[in-house]
N, C-alpha and C positions, 0 to 999 in steps of 0.2 A: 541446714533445714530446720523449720520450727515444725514441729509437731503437737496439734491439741487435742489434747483426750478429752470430750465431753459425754456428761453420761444424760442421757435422756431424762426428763423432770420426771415430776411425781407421776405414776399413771394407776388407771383404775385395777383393781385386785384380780377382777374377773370379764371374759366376754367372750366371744363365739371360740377364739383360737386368741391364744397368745400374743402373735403378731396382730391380732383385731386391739390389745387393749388401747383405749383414748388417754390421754392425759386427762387430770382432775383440771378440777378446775384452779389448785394450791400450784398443780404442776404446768398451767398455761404461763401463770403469774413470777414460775421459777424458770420458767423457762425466757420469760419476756424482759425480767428481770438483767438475767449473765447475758442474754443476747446482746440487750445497751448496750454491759459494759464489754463485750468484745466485739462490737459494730466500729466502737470508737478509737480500737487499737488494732485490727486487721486490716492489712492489707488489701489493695485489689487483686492484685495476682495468687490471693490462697487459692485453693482447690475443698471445697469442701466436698466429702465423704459420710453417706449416712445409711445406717442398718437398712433395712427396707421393713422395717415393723411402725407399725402408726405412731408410736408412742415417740420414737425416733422422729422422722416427717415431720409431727407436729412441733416438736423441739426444733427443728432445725429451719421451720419454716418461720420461726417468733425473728429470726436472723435476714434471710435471705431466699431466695424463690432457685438460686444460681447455686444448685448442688447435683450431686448423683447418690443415687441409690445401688447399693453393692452388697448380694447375696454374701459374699465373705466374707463380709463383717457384722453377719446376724447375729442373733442370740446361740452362746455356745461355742461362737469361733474362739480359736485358737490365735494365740499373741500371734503365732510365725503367721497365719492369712491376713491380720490386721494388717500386721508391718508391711507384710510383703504388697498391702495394695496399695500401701503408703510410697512403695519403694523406701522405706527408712535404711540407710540414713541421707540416702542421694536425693531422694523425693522426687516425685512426680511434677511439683512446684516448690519454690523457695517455704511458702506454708501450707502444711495441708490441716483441715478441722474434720476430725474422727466424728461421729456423731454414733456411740454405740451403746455397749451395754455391760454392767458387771457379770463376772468378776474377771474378764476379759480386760478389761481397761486398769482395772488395778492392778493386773497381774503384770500387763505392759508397761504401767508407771515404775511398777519394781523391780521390773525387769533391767529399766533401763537408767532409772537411777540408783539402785544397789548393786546390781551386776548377779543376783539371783531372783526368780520367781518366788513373790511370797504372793498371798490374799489381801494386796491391799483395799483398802476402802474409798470407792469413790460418791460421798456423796449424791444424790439425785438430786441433776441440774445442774452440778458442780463439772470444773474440768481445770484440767495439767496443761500446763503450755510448757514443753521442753523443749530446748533446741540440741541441735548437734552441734559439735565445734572439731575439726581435726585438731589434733595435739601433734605437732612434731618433737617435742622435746624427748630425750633422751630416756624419761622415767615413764611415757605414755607411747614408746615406739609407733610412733604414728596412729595407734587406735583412736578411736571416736569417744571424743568425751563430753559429755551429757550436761545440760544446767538446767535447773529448774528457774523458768521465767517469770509463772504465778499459776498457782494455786486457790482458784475462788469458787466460792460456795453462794449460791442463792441469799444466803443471808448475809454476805458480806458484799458482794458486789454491787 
């Protein structure tokens, strides 16, 4: 299973309620941006997944119209509700694209590529393409081992 963590662009500071905030207009542009460059390397069979907060929406919508919106994976959730809507590491589909929020998606980057929870940092607009791979060899007794696929940032992509 590939798994993409993307974190929703720049948005504005303030508005009615949190989930009300809009993208700027720096974060339509970082959004429209990574979108390109992962339009040109996604699959059709992904499953994309997004916070239900505007700022989410609007990132996800610079992509594709073909997503769901998932209370789970609002602001605040917990790595185990992300993964677990992911089904990680069986997956729901061969790819699925997270569409959420820190420090939630950092936490799950290093989660899953260190083997403990630290604070990492995901850029806004930026995202993790990891996949899962089984290991059957003798030193990985069959557990699930992780590769980082790419790592891009608004201003790289």
């Amino acid at each position: 299973m590939d798994l993409i963590l993307w974190r929703h662009a720049e948005a504005e500071d303030t508005a009615q309620s949190d989930a009300a905030r809009q993208l700027t207009t720096r974060g339509r542009k970082q959004a429209q941006t990574v979108a390109k460059w992962l339009r040109q390397r996604l699959g059709p069979d992904a499953v994309i997944l997004a916070s239900p907060t505007a700022r989410t929406v609007q990132t996800v919508e610079t992509l594709t119209d073909q997503y769901r919106t998932v209370d789970a994976i609002g602001p605040g959730a917990s790595p185990e509700a992300v993964l677990a809507a992911a089904r990680w590491p069986e997956g729901i589909a061969p790819t699925v694209v997270i569409v959420g929020h820190q420090p939630t998606l950092g936490l799950i980057a290093s989660r899953l590529v260190a083997g403990e929870s630290a604070e990492w940092t995901i850029k806004k607009g930026g995202l993790w393409w990891l996949s899962s791979r089984e290991r059957s060899d003798a030193r990985r007794n069959g557990a699930d081992h992780v590769v980082v696929r790419a790592v891009i940032t608004p201003d790289l992509a």
